[in-house]
N, C-alpha and C positions, 0 to 999 in steps of 0.2 A: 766251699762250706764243709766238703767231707773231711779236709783235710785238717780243718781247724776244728772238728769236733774231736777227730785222732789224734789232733796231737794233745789236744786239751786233755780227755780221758785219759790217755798212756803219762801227758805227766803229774798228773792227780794221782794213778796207781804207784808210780814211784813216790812220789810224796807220802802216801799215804804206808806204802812197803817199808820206806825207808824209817818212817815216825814210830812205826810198827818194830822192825828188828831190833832199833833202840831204844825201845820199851820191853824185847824179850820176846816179841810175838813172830817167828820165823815160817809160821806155815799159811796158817789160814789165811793171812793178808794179798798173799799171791795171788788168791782168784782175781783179784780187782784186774788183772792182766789179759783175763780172757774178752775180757770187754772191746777193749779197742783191738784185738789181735782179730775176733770175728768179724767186728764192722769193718777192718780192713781188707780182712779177704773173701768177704760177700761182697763190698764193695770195688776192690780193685781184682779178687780173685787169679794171682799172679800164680803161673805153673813153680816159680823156686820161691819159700815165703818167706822172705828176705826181712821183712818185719817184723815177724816174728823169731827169726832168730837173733835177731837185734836186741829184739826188750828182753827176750832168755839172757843172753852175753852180759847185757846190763845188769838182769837179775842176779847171775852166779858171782860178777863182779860187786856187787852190792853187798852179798852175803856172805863173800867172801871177807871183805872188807870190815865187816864186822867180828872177824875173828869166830865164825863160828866155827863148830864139830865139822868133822869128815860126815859124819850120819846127815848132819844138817846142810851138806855141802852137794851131796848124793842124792838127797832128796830133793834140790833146787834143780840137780841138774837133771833128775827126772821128770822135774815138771817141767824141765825146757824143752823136753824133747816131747812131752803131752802136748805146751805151748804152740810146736811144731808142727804134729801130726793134726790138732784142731786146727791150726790154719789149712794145713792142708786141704783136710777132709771138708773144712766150711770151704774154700777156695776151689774145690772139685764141686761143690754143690751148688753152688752157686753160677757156675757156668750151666750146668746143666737147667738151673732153674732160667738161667738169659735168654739160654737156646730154646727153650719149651716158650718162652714170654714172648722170644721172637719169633720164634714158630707160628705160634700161636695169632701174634700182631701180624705175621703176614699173609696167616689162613681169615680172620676178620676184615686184613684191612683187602686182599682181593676180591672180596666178597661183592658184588654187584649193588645188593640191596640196603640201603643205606643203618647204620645202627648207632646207637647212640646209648650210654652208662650212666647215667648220672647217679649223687649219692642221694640221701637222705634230704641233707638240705639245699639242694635245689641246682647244686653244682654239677660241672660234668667232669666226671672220670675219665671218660676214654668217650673216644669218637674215630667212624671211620673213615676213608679216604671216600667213599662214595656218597653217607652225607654231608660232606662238605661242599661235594660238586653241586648237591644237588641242592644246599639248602646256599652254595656260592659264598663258603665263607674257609677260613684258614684254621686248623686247628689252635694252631698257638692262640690266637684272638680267643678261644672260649673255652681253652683247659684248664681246667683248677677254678673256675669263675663263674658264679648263678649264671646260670643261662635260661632262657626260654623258646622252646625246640620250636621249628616251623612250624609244623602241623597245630601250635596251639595259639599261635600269633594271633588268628582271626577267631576264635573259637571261645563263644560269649562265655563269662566263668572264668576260662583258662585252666591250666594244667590243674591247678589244686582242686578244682570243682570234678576233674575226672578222676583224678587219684582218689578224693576223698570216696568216688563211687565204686571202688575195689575193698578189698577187705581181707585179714590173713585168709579165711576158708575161699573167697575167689578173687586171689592176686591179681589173676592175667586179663587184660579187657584190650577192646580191638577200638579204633576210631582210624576216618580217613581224613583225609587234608586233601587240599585242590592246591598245588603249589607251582609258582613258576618257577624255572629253573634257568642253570644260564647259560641253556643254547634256548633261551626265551620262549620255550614252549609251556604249556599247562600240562602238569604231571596230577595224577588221580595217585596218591601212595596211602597205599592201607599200615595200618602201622599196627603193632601187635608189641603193647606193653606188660612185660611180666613185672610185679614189684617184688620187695625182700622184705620182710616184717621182721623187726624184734621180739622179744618174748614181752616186751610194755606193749605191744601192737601198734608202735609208728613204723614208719620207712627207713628201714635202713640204706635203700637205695633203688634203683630200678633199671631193668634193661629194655629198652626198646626198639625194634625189627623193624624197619620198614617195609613193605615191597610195592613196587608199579605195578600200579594196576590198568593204568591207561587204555593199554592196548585193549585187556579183556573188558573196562567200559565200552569202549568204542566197538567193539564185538559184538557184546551186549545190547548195543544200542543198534548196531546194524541187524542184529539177528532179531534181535524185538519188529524192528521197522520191517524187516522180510518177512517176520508171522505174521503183521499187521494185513502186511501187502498181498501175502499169502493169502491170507485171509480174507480179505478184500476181492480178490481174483476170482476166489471161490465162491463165496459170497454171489457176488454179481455179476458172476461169467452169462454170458448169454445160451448158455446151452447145461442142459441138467446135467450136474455130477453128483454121481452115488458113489460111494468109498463103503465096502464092506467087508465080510469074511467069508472064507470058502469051506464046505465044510470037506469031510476026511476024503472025498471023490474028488474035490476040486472042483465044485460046483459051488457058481455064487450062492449066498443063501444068506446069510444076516444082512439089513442094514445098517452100517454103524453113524453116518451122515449124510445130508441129501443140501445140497444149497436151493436160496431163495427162488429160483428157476425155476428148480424142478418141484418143489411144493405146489408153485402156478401152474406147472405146464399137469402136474399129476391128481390138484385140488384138494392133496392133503396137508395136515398141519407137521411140522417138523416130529412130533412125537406121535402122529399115525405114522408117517413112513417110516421111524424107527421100530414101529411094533407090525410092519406087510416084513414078511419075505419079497424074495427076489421074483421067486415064481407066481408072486399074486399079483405084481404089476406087469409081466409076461408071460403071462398062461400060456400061452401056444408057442414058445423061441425060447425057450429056456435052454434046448440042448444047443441051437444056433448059437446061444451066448456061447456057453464053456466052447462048443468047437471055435467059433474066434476067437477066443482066449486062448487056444493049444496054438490056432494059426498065427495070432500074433506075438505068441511065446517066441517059436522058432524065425521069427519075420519071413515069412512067407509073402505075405501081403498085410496091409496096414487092416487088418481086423476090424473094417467097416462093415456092418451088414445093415438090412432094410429089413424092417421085420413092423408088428402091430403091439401097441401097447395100450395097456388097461389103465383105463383113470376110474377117480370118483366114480360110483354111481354106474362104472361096467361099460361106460364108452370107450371105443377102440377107436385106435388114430395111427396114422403111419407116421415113424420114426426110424433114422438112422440113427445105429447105434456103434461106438468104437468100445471096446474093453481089451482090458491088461489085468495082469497081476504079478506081483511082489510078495514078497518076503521080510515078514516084520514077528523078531521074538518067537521064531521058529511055527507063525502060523501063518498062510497064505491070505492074503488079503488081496481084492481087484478094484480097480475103479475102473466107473461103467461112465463113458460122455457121451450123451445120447441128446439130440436134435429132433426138434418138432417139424416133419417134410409136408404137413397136410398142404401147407401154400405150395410149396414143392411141386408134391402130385398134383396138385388142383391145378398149377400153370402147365403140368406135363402134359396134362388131358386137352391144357385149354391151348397149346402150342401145337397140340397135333391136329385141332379144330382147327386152330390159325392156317396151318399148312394144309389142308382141305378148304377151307375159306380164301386160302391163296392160290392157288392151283384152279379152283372157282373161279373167281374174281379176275385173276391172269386170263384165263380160256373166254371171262367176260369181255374181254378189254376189244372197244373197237381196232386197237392199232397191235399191232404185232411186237408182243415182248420175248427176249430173251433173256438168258442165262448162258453165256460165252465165260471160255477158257480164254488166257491171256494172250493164245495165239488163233484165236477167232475162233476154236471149236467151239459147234454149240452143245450145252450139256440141257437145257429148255429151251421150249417153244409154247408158247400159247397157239391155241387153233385157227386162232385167227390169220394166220401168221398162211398157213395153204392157202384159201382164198386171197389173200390180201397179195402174194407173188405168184400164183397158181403151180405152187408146185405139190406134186402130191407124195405119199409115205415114203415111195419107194427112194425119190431121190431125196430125203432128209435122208436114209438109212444109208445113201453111198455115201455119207460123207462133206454136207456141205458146211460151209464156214459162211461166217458174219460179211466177211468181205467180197462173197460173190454175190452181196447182195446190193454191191454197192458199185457205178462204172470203177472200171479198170487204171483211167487217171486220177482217178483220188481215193482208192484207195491205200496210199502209202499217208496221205494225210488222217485218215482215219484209224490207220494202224498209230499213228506218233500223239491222238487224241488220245486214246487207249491206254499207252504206256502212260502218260500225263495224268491218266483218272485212276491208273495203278499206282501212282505214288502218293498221289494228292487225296484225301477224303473228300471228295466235292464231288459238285453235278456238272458235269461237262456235256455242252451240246453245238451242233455245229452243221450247220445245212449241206447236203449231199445232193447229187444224181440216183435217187436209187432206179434198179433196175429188175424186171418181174419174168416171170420166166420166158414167155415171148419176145422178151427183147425189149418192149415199150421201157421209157424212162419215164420221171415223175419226182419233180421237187420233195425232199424230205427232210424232216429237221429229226437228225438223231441225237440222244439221248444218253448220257453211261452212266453210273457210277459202281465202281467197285463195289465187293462182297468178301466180309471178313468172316473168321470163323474162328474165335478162342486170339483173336487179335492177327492173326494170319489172313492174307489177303488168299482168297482161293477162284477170285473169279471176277467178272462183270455182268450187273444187269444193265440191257439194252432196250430203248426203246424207240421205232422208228415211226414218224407221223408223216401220212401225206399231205404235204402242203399246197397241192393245187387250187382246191380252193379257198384255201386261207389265202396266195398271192391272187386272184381276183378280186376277194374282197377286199383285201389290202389296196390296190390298185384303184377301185372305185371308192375306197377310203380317200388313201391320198390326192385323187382328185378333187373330190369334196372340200378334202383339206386346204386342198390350195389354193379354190376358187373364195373358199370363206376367208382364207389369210387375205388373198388378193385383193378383197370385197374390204376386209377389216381394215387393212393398210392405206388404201387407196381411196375408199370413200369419200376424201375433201372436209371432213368432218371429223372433231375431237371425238374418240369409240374409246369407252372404260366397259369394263366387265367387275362388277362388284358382286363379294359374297353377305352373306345375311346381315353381318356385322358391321358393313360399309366395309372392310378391307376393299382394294385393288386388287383383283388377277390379273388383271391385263390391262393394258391401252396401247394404241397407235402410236405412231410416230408424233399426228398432228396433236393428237391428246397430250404426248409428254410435251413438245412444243409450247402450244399454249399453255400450261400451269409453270411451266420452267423450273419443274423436277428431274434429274436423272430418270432414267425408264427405271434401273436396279432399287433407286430410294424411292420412287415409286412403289412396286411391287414387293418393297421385304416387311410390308405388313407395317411400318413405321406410323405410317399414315391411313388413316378414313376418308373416303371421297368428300364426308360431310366435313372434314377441315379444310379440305380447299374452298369450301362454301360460304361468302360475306354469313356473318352472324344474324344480322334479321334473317337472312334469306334462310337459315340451317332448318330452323324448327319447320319450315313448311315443307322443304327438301326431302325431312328423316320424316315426316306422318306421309308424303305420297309415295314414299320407298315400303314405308311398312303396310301398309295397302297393299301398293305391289305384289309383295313377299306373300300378304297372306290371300293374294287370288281376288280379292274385291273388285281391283279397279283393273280396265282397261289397257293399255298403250297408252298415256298420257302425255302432253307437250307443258313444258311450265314455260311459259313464255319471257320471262324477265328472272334472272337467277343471276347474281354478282359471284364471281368465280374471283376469289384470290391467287395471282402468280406468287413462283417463288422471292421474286422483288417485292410485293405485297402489292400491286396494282392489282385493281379492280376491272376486272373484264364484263362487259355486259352481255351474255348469252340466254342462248335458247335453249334448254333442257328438255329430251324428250325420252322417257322411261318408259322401260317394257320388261316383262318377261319371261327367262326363257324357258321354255318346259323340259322337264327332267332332269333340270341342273340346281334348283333353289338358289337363283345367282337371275341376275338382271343387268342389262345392257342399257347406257347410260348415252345418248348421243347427245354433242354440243355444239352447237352454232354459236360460234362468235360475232356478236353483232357490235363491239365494241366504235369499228369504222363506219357503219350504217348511222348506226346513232349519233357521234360522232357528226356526222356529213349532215344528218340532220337540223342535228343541233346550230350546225356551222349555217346550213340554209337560212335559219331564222335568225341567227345573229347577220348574216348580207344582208336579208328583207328588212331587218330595223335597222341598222347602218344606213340604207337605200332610202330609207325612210328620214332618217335626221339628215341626209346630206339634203333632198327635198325641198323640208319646211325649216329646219333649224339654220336661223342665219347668223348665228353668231360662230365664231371660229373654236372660240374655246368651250362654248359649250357644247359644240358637234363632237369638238376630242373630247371633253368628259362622257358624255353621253354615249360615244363609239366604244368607251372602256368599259360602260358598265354592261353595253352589250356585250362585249368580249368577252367578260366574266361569265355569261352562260355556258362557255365551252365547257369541257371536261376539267375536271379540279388537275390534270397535271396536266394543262394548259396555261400559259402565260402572257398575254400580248399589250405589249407597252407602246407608245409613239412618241414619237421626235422628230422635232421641225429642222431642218436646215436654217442658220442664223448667220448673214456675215461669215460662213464659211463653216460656222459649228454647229452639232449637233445639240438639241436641246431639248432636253426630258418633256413629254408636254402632259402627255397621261398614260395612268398602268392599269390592269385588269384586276390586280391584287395588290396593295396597300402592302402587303407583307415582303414584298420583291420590290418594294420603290428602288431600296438601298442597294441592295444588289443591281437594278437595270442604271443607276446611277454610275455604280463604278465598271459596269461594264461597257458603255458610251463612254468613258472619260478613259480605260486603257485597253479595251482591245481596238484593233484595228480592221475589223471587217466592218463593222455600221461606214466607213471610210469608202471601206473599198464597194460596198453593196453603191455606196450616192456615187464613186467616180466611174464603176463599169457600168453602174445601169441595171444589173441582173443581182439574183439572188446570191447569196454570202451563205457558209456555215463556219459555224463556229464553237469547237467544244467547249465547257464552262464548267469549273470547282465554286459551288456555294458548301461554307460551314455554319454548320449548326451549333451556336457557341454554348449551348447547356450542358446535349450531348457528347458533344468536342468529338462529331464525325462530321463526315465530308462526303459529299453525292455531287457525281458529274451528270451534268445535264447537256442537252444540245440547244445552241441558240440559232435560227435561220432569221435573219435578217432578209426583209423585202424591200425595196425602195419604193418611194408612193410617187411616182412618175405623174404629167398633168404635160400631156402634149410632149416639150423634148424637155424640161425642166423636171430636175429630181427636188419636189416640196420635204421630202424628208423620209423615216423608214420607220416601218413595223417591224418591229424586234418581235420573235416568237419564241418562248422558253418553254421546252419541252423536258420530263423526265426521261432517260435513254432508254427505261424499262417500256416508255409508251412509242409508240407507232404511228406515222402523220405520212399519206399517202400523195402520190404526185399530183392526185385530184384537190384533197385537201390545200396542198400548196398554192397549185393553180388558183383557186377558191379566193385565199385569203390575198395574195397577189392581186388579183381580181380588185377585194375591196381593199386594199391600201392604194391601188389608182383611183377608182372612184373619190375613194377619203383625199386623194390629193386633188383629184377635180374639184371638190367641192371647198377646196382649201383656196384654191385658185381663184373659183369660181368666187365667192365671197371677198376675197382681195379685190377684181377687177370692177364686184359693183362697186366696194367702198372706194377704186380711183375714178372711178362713173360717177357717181356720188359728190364725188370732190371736187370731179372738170365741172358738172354743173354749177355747184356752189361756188365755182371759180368764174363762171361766165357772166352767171347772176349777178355777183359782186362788181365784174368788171362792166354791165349794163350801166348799172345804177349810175357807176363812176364816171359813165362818159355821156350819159343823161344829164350830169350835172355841170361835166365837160362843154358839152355843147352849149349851156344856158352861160357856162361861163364865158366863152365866147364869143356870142351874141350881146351881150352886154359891150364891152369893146365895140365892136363893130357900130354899130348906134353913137359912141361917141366919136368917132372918127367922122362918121357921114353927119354930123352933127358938126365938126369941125371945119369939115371941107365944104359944107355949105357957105359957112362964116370966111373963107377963104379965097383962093385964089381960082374966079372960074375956072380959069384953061385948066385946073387940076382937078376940080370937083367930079368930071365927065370918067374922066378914069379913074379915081377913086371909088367915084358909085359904083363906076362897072366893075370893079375887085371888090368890093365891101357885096354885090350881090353876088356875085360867084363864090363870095366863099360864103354865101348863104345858102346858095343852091347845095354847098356840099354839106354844110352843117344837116340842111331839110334830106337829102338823103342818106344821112347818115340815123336821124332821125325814125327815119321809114328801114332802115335796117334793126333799128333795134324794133321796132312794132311787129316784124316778122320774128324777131328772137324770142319777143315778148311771146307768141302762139307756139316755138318749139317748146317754150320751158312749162307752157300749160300744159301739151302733149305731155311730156316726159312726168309732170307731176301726175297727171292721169292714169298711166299707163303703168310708171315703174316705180312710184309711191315714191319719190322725190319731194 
């Protein structure tokens, strides 16, 4: 572009020179030369100015050519050499103006704080290397081109709303920006805009400075946050500071501030303690102060002293006090940290009561204490401690130690307790031989534990007890003890110990036994004695316990109480409550009479069985009737019967209606009811019945008895039992007992009805031979009716057979006449 403006002007000035000397105009048209001859050597500024003596050369040949004068000839070649020396001298100026521009650009552009030029309208002039980094942009992108600087990006208004707030009379104005930059941190930069006014009073342009301020925000903000903190410190320190002036002695003497402490601890307001001196809240230690202030100038010691200080209203109180002082604006100044000790002294007084009430209390003490060094010296004794091994002053003052008070073979074991109590903060104790100055020995439980002082361990307190007759009483304890465990354990009898609440303390063996609890789930509180108790039974259970508890009633016996096991069977006992004094707890004793009653029960179900086998003469109503006695037994009792049949057994009658089905499939697949009819003796057999609602399963025990009648097995009493209940060898025997009888009477009832039957059979055959014989006799009559009509010589024997078999007819006759009187007999007698 420079080039073609150059050459453009330089051939216009020829054009123009040349139109010129052919119109007669040989001088003044030359200037036109100087045009392009400066902008060429401003702009290219070459040390030989080769361009200009170029357009000279062309000039002189130009004007030459024109035929002018020698004068006109001379005077061309003057101005080529003017020509010349103006390149020159613009061509020297012009380096120098580069070097000062680049000087210049490289003293702005090293500059750290970022700056920015722009003109008038709104463009930038010049920019430098630093806000580029900062604002992350390239110069080329925004030279010569409206821009709008970072700092006014976010900034409501924008640039023209701040500029328009400057003015010629005050160009310059400050604003900050919060900018990110692109090592991606937040930059705080203050920016300091100076503008240029025309003489109309717009903008002719404007320079702007930035600088980071970041650090010194961040400074600012930490130095604020330390006044605060400061502040705060001061404020609410627990102990009074005074900050004041000294005067020309170095003696405190003005207040200049006091924190909310010492307002409390002094009872004045922040602007009475501004308006006391020093010496009016220290009347009597004023020189104490300034002397701790010279001692703690040179550090001598830390410039604590104790001294009395004045409050409100002229009450003195003890305080420690520390002071300093400093140098501030060439006048001394001290702060005073001064401490309320009245609790202080008040425990000092009351510590040194303590150690006289200790010392007391010590010398009180039945048993003999010390205060022992680590290697048994002792450094105390309480008084008790002479009589108690009868040694007297002399021999403490030779020298004795902890361990000659102890035999000779254990004390290494009492030495290794010791070290253990020296490292341990605890109470260690440990039974000894001690021995007294005579020599006698004497059970003793000693006692240590260490003594610290400022967290250093400097010693052991001991204490030794004679336990003589602590081990008799002990001894007459433990016997006691044992004869009541013995007594508790062994009594034959369920033994609970309940506390107020019904909880379990205790019970026996036979106690856990019978409920069929663990002893531990027993005793962990889980359980109230009053839930092992049947429901009706509880309410009458918990009003004779609470009686009990409260001293009304007696020892009492509850004679029928249903006790639930953990299987949930019902036990039937005897409960007899008492109790015990000085323990608010009561002793629970239980008789299980479940088997009593039981055998009871069983007695009156034989006596009615005994009873229908008797008078009831029917077979199957004897079995029905035996069942329903059976069902009086206990509810997890079960007794069914079955006859022997042609070799099988056969259901005849059950005690429970709800077990048919079950006693059914138990005859039809187990094989002991078999085996009970072919040995003759009792059978067991365990048994699975399901409960098809709950879809669980309980095994029970079945005992099969056979019902014997002489040496014939009539059939068997099945016995279904729950395995939670108990059926004793008495019971067995028992019911054994009545399935013989039940067979006797089975028997017994068969043999009348075949008695029954030979009669009805003899009757019948009476009649028949009663009728026999008339038939008979008929015949006969016509034979001797025949042989009459006949041949004598045969008639004689004929009659004599026709009567002899009448003779036997007539006694046969006379035998039935005698059958006739048994059968009246038998009706008589056996209700035939």
């Amino acid at each position: 572009m420079r080039l073609v403006v150059i050459a453009s002007l330089t051939l216009l000035s020829f054009v123009v020179v040349t139109t010129g000397l052919s119109a007669g105009v040989t001088i003044l048209l030359a200037h036109l030369f100087y045009i392009p001859i400066i902008l060429e050597a401003y702009w290219f500024h070459r040390k030989v100015p080769l361009f200009a003596v170029g357009v000279g050369l062309s000039y002189l040949l130009i004007v030459a050519g024109f035929g002018s004068s020698t004068l006109i000839i001379v005077t061309a070649g003057g101005r080529v050499a003017l020509f010349v020396a103006v390149s020159l001298l613009v061509s020297y100026l012009s380096v120098q103006l580069h070097s000062e521009e680049e000087r210049f650009s490289r003293l702005i552009g090293s500059v750290s704080d970022p700056l920015l030029w722009m003109t008038g309208a709104g463009t930038v002039a010049y920019v430098n290397d630093a806000y580029c980094t900062l604002a992350d942009i390239m110069p080329g992108t925004i030279m010569g081109k409206p821009y709008v600087p970072v700092f006014f990006r976010d900034v409501a208004g924008g640039m023209e709303e701040f500029l328009s707030s400057l003015s010629p009379e005050h160009p310059a104005g400050m604003v900050e920006s919060v900018t990110v930059g692109n090592d991606g941190q937040r930059h705080v930069v203050q920016w300091n805009v100076h503008a240029h006014y025309q003489s109309d009073g717009t903008i002719s342009g404007s320079i702007m400075i930035g600088r980071d301020i970041t650090a010194l925000r961040e400074a600012e903000t930490a130095l604020t946050k330390n006044v605060e903190t400061l502040k705060a410190v001061f404020s609410n320190a627990r102990e009074c500071l005074i900050i004041g002036n000294c005067d020309s002695n170095g003696m405190p003497e003005r207040i200049l501030d006091v924190n909310r402490y010492g307002c409390v601890i002094f009872g004045y307001s922040l602007e009475e303690m501004q308006s006391h001196r020093v010496k009016d809240l220290f009347p009597d230690a004023l020189p104490y102060l300034s002397s701790a202030m010279e001692v703690g100038r040179v550090s001598i010691t830390d410039g604590h002293i104790e001294i009395r200080a004045r409050g409100k209203g002229g009450a003195r109180f003890p305080v420690e006090v520390a002071i300093s002082s400093y140098e501030l604006h060439g006048e001394t100044q001290f702060v005073l940290a001064m401490r309320d000790i009245t609790a202080w002294v008040t425990a000092q007084k009351t510590l040194t009561e303590s150690e006289r009430r200790f010392r007391d209390f010590a010398d009180f003490l039945p048993v003999p204490a010390f205060e022992v060094e680590a290697d048994g010296g002792i450094l105390f004794r309480n008084l008790t401690t002479e009589s108690f091994f009868g040694y007297d002053e002399a021999d403490w003052m030779e020298g004795l130690t902890i361990f000659a008070l102890i035999s000779s073979g254990e004390q290494p074991e009492l030495r290794e307790m010791f070290q253990v109590c020296l490292v341990k903060d605890t109470i260690l104790s440990n039974e000894f031989n001690g021995v007294r100055q005579d020599g006698t020995r004497f059970p003793a439980m000693v006692y240590c534990r260490r003594m610290t002082e400022k967290g250093i361990v400097t010693g052991l307190r001991v204490l030794v007890a004679d336990l003589t007759e602590q081990r008799g009483v002990e001894n007459a304890l433990n016997r006691s003890e044992m004869m009541y465990r013995t007594i508790f354990e062994n009594t034959g009898t369920g033994m609970f110990l309940l506390n107020a609440d019904g909880t379990i303390v205790n019970t026996n063996r036979t106690g856990a036994e019978l409920v069929g609890y663990p002893l531990g789930m027993l005793l962990s509180g889980a359980y109230g004695f009053a839930d092992l108790v049947t429901r009706e039974d509880r309410i009458g259970f918990r009003e004779n316990a609470v009686q009990m508890f409260a001293g009304t009633m007696a020892p009492r016996t509850l004679p029928s109480v249903g006790l639930l096991d953990a299987e949930g069977m019902v036990h039937d006992t005897c409960v007899t409550l008492s109790f015990i004094p000085d323990s608010y707890q009561i002793a629970v004793s239980i008789t299980d009479e479940t088997g009593k009653n039981q055998s009871e029960r069983l007695i009156a179900v034989a006596n009615g069985i005994i009873q229908l086998i008797i008078y009831e003469n029917d077979t199957t109503n004897l079995l029905s009737a035996a069942c329903i006695e059976f069902s009086r037994l206990d509810q997890y009792y079960v007794v069914s019967i079955a006859l022997c049949s042609d070799g099988e057994l056969v259901p005849s009658g059950i005690s429970s209606p709800a077990f048919r089905e079950t006693d059914a499939v138990f005859i039809s697949t187990s094989t002991a009811p078999a085996e009970a009819v072919s040995s003759k003796m009792v059978s067991y057999s365990p048994w699975t019945i399901g409960d098809t609602e709950t879809g669980t399963a309980e095994e029970i025990d079945v005992f099969i008895l056979p019902m014997i009648a002489g040496d014939q097995v009539e059939g068997v009493l099945q016995v279904y039992i729950r395995s939670s209940a108990t059926v004793t060898e008495q019971e067995l025997t028992t019911l054994q007992a009545l399935a013989n009888d039940i067979a006797y009477g089975i028997r017994s009832r068969r043999l009348e009805e075949q008695k029954a039957e030979a009669i009805s059979q003899v009757e019948r055959n009476m009649e028949e031979f009663s009728i026999l014989n008339d038939h008979i006799r008929n015949p006969l009559q016509v034979i001797l009716g025949l042989a009459e009509n006949g041949d004598a010589a045969h008639y004689d024997t004929l009659a004599a057979q026709v009567e002899e078999i009448d003779n036997i007819v007539h006694r046969l006759d006379q035998r039935c006449l005698e059958s006739e009187k048994i059968r009246d007999f038998l009706r008589k007698h056996y209700h035939f």
